[in-house]
C-alpha positions in Angstrom: -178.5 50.6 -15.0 -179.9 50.5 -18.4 -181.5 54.4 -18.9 -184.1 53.9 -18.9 -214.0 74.2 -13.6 -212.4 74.5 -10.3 -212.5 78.4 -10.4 -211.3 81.7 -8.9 -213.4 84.0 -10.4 -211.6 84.3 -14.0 -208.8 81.7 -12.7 -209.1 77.9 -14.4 -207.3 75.4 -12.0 -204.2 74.8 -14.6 -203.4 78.9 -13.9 -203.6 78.3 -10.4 -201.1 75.7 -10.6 -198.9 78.4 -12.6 -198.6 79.7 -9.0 -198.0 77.1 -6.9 -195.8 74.8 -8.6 -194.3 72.0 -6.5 -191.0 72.5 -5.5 -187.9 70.1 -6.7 -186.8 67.7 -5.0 -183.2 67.1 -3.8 -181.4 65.4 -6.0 -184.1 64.5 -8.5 -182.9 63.9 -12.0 -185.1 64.1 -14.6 -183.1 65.3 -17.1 -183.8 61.7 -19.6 -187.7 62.9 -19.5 -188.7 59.8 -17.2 -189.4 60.4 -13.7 -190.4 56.7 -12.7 -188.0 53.3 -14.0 -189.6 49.8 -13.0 -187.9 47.1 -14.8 -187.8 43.3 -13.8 -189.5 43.5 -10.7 -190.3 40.2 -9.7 -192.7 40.2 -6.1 -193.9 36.5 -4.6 -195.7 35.9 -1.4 -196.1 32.6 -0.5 -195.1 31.0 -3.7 -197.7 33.0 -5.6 -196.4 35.4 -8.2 -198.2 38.6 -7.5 -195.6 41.0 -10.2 -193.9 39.2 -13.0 -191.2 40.7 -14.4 -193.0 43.9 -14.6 -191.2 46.5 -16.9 -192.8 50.3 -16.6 -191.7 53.6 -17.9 -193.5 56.9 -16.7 -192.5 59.9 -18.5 -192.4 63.4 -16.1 -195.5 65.2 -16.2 -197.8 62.6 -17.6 -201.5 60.9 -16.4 -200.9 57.1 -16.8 -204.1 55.3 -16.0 -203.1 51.3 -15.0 -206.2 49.3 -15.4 -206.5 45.5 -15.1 -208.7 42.7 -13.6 -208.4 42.0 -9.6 -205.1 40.2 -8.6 -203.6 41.5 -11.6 -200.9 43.3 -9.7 -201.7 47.0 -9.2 -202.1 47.3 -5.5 -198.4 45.7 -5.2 -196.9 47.3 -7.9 -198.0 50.4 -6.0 -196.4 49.2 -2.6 -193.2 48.5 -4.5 -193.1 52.2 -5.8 -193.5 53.6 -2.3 -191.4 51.3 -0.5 -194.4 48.9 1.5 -192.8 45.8 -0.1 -189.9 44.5 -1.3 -189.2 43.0 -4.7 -187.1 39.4 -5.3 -185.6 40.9 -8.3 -185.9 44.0 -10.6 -184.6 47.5 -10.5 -186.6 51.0 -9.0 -185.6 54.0 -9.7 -186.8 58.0 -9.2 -185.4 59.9 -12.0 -181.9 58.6 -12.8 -179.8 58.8 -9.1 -182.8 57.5 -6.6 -182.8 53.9 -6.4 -186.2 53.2 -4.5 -185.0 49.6 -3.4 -182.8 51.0 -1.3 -185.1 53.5 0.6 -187.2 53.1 3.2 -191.2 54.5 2.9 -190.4 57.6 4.8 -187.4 58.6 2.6 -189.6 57.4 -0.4 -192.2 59.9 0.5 -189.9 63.0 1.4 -188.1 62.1 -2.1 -191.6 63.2 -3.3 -193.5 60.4 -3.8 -196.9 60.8 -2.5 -199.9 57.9 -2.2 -203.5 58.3 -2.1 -205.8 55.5 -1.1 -209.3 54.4 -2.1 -210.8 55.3 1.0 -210.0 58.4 2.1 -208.3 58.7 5.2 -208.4 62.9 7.0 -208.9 64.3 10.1 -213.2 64.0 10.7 -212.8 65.8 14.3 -210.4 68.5 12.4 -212.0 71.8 9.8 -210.5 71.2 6.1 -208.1 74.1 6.8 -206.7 72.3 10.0 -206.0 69.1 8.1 -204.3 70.8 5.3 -202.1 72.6 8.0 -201.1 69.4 9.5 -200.9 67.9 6.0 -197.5 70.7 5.7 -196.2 70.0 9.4 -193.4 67.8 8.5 -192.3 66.7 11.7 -194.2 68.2 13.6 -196.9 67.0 15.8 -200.7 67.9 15.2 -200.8 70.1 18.6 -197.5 72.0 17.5 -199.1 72.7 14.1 -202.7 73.8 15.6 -201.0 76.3 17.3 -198.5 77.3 14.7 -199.0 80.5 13.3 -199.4 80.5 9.7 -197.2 82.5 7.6 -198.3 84.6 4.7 -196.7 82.1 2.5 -198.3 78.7 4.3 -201.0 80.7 3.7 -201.3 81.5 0.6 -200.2 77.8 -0.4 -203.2 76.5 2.0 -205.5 79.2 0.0 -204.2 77.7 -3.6 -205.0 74.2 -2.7 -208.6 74.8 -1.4 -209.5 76.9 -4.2 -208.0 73.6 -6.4 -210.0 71.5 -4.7 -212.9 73.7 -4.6 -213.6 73.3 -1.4 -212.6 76.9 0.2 -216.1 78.0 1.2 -216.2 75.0 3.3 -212.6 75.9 4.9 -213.9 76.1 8.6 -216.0 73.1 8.2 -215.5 69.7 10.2 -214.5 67.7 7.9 -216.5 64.8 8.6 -219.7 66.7 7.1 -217.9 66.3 3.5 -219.1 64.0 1.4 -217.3 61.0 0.2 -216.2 62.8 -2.8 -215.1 66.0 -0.8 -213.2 64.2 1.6 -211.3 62.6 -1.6 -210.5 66.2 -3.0 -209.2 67.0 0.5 -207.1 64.2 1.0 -205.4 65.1 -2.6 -205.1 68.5 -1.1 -203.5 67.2 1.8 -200.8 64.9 -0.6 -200.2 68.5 -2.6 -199.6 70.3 0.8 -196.5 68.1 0.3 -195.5 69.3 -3.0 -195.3 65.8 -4.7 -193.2 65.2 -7.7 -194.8 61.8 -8.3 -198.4 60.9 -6.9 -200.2 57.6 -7.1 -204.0 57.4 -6.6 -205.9 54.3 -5.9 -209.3 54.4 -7.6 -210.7 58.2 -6.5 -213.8 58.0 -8.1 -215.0 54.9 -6.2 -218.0 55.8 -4.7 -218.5 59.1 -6.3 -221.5 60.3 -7.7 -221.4 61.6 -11.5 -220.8 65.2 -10.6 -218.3 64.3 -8.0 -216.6 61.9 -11.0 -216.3 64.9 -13.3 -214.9 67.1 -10.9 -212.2 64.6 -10.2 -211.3 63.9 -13.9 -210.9 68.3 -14.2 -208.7 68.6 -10.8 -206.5 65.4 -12.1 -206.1 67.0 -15.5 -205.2 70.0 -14.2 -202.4 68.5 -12.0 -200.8 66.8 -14.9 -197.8 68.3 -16.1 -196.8 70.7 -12.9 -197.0 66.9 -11.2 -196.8 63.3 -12.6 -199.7 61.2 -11.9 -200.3 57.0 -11.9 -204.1 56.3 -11.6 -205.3 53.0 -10.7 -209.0 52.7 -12.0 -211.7 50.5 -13.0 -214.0 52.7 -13.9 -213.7 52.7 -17.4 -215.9 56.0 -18.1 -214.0 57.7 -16.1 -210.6 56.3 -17.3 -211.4 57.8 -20.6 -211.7 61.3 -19.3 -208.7 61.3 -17.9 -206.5 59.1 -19.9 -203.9 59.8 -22.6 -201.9 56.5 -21.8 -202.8 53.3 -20.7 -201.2 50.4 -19.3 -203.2 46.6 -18.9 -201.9 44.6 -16.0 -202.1 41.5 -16.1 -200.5 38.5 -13.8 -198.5 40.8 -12.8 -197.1 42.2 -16.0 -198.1 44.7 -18.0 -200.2 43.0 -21.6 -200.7 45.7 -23.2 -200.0 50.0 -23.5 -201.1 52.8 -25.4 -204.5 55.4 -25.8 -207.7 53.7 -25.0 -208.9 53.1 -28.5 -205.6 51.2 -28.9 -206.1 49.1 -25.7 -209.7 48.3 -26.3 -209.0 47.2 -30.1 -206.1 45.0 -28.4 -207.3 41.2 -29.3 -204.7 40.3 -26.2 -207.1 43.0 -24.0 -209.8 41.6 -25.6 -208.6 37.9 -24.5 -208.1 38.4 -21.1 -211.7 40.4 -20.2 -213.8 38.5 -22.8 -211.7 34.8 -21.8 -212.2 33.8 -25.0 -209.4 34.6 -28.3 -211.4 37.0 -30.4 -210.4 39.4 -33.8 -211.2 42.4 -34.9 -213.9 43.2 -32.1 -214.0 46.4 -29.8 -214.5 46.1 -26.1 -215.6 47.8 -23.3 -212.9 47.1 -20.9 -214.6 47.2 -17.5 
């Protein structure tokens, strides 16, 4: 292989996560500083090329924001990261010893590779503590865990993540009287309960109100560096509050990489969202 302000009182959200940390997992080698290796991957369904030789490099503890026109390749590039499809060619690898192609989305996901979809899916008919409970079950099924009693260290971890999420005053609330953006801060809650190494979140502020879009950009800041993070957005307001890296897909390959200034000054970026060849002119790339 070729090596490739959420707040307790006086506590910021990065201090909290001085606390709860997530947890190694087994056999992860990081040691090269890249936590994430995508190189050739090559994914056709029915004759159309949805990835083209896609080559991707994610260093550990960094916010990579992939942005890109529809059909450009994100959501599959996504499913080939956590196992839901299967690439003709290329290489996938977690850290330097996990080869991804030959895992299945289960042992993706215990390898610490979590997902988050646009629409949030939690338990409505469950309080936000209950689904962060079942969210830490493991095996376990959801009646098992309801009447599990919680440790002082499940605990304490549950406590961390609401205060993260800022949503601890509403702890004993049903969660389906959250609001769209709510039930997207518990969800990420819910991927955390599973102490992540690697998460990948599909458009969170779609939807979201202004307030609810700021929040989100602080809570993903904060998680960077304790966690790695890939965020798929077209949101481009929000991409800038966020983003210190970014990657343009395109026909399923990545066009173009670096800070947004860098992107948007890009006369290939510019090409592709303008359709037309232009020089020397800045775009909002939305």
């Amino acid at each position: 292989m070729n090596k490739r302000s959420l707040n307790k009182k006086s506590k910021s959200a990065s201090s909290l996560l001085k606390d709860f940390e997530a947890l190694p997992q087994p056999d992860l080698d990081t040691s090269k500083g890249i936590i994430l290796y995508l190189e050739g991957i090559n994914v056709s369904f029915d004759n159309f090329k949805a990835i083209n030789d896609l080559n991707l490099y994610i260093k550990q503890g960094e916010l990579r924001c992939i942005i890109g026109p529809n059909g450009a390749g994100k959501t599959t590039m996504m499913d080939v990261i956590t196992g839901k499809t299967k690439p003709q060619a290329g290489t996938a690898w977690f850290g330097q010893k996990l080869n991804l192609l030959t895992m299945d989305e289960p042992q993706i996901s215990q390898a610490g590779i979590g997902r988050k979809f646009q629409k949030p899916t939690v338990f409505e008919a469950l309080t936000v503590n209950d689904n962060l409970m079942i969210a830490n079950a493991g095996k376990k099924t959801v009646w098992h865990t309801l009447r599990h009693q919680v440790n002082q260290i499940e605990q304490e971890q549950i406590e961390e993540i609401l205060l993260l999420i800022g949503l601890m005053e509403m702890r004993n609330e049903s969660a389906a009287i959250l609001s769209h953006g709510q039930k997207q801060w518990l969800e990420l809650g819910m991927l955390l309960m599973q102490k992540p190494q690697l998460l990948l979140v599909d458009e969170p502020v779609a939807g979201m109100t202004t307030q609810e879009m700021d929040k989100t950009a602080e809570l993903l800041n904060s998680l960077a560096g304790k966690h790695t993070l890939i965020v798929v957005e077209h949101d481009m307001d929000f991409v800038r509050q966020i983003a210190k890296t970014v990657s343009v897909l395109h026909q399923g390959s990545i066009l173009a990489e670096g800070n947004m200034e860098q992107v948007q000054n890009n006369p290939k970026v510019i090409e592709v969202y303008l359709g037309q060849s232009t020089t020397g002119r800045n775009v909002n790339v939305a």
